[in-house]
N, C-alpha and C positions, 0 to 999 in steps of 0.2 A: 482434547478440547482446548480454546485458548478463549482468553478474554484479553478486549486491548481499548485501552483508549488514548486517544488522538485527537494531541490541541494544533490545530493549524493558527500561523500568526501572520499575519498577510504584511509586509514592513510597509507597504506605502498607503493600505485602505483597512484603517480598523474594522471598519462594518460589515467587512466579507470573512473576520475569522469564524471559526466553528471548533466546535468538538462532533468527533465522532467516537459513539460509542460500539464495539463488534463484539459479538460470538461467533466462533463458528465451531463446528466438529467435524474432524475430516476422517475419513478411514485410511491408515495405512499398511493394510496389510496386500493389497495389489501386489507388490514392490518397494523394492526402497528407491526408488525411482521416480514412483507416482502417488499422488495422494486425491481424494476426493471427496469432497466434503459440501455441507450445507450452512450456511450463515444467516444470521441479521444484522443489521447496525442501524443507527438511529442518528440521526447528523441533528444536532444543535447548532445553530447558526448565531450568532451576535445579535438579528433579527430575527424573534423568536416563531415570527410570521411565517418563516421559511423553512420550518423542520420540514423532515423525509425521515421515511422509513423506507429501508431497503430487503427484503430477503433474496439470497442468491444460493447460488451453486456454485461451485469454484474445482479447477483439475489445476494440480501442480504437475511439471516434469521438473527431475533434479537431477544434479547430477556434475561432474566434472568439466570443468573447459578448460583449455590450456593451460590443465594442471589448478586453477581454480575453481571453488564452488559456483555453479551456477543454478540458477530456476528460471522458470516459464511458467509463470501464472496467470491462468485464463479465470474469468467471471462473468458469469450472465445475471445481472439481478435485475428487479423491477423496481421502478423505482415511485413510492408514495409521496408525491409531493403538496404538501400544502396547496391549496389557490390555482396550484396546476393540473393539466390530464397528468393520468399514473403512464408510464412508459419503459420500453425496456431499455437496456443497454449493455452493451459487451468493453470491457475490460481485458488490455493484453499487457502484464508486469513482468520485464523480464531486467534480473538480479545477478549482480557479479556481487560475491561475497568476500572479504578480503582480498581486492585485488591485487597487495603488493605480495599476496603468497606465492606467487609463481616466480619471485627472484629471491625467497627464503631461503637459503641453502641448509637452513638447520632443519627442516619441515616439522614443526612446533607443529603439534596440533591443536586446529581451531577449538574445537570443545575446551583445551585447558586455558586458552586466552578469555582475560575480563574483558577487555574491548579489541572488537571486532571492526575495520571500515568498511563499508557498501557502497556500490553506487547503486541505480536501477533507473528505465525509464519507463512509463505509465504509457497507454494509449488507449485512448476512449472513445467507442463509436455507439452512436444514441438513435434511437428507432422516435427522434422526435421531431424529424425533420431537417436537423444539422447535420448526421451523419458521425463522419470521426471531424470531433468537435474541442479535443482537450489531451494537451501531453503534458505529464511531467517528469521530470529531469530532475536527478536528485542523486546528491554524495553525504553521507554523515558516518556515524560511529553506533555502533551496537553494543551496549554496556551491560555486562551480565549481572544482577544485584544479589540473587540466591540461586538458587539450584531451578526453581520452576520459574523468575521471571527477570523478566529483560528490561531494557528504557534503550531509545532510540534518541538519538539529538541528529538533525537533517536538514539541509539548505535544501531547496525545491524554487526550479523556476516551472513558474507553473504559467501553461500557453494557454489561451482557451479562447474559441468561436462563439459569437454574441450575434445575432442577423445578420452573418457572413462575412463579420470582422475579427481578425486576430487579434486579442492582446496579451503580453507579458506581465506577470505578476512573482515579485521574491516573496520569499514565504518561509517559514521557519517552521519544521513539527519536531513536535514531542513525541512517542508513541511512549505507550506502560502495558509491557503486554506480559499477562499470567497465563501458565501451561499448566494444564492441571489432567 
């Protein structure tokens, strides 16, 4: 089971940060490959008008790629919106872990490193009439603090469809995530 919370900081429009707060519990006993799990999160916006509540489903695949970690994380949640219809939407996160390990010639293992770099990129398609409406794009660091939790520090240019307009937003997150 994990618990995480996540401060989004938008650099150029204070009024669109948020926090998100997540549970989820996943089973891993499939494989050490796949995981499957059920969640919630609860987004706090800066406009308090605009919570959601999300419950979802989520299947990981994991595993090696050119000698680094990789995953594939899918999610279908619904989402509760304040002021809006509730709606679904799918989620596709797919995660290079440590990418400079594949020119490591010592092969340190990740478990005994305190920071860790990721990249990963997001893609979002919504059952509200946009479609795939939202990518984001993001490189940071993975800071190990104890043995059950982590903090994340993360650039995010985050793209996002508005009545069938794109636009670009930098963005800075924090995550605090406890495994328990």
């Amino acid at each position: 089971m994990e618990f995480s919370e996540t401060y989004y900081y938008h650099v150029s429009n204070s009024a669109a940060d948020f926090t998100k707060s997540d549970f989820a519990a996943s089973y891993t006993g499939l494989s050490e490959n796949y995981d499957l799990g059920l969640g919630f999160a609860y987004l706090s916006p800066s406009n308090t008008e605009d919570e959601e509540n999300r419950p979802y489903v989520l299947a990981t695949i994991k595993g090696k790629l050119l000698n680094v970690e990789a995953s594939n994380r899918s999610i279908i949640e619904y989402r509760m919106q304040a002021g809006l219809h509730d709606s679904w939407r799918f989620r596709d996160k797919i995660q290079i872990t440590d990418p400079l390990e594949a020119f490591n010639s010592r092969h340190k293992n990740r478990k005994e490193k305190r920071i860790v770099p990721f990249i990963f990129d997001e893609m979002f398609v919504s059952s509200n009439g946009e479609g795939f409406d939202q990518n984001r794009a993001s490189a940071g660091v993975q800071i190990k603090l104890t043995k059950n939790a982590v903090t994340g520090v993360y650039y995010m240019l985050l793209t996002e469809k508005d009545a069938g307009r794109w636009s670009n937003s930098n963005v800075i997150g924090i995550d605090l995530i406890y495994e328990f």
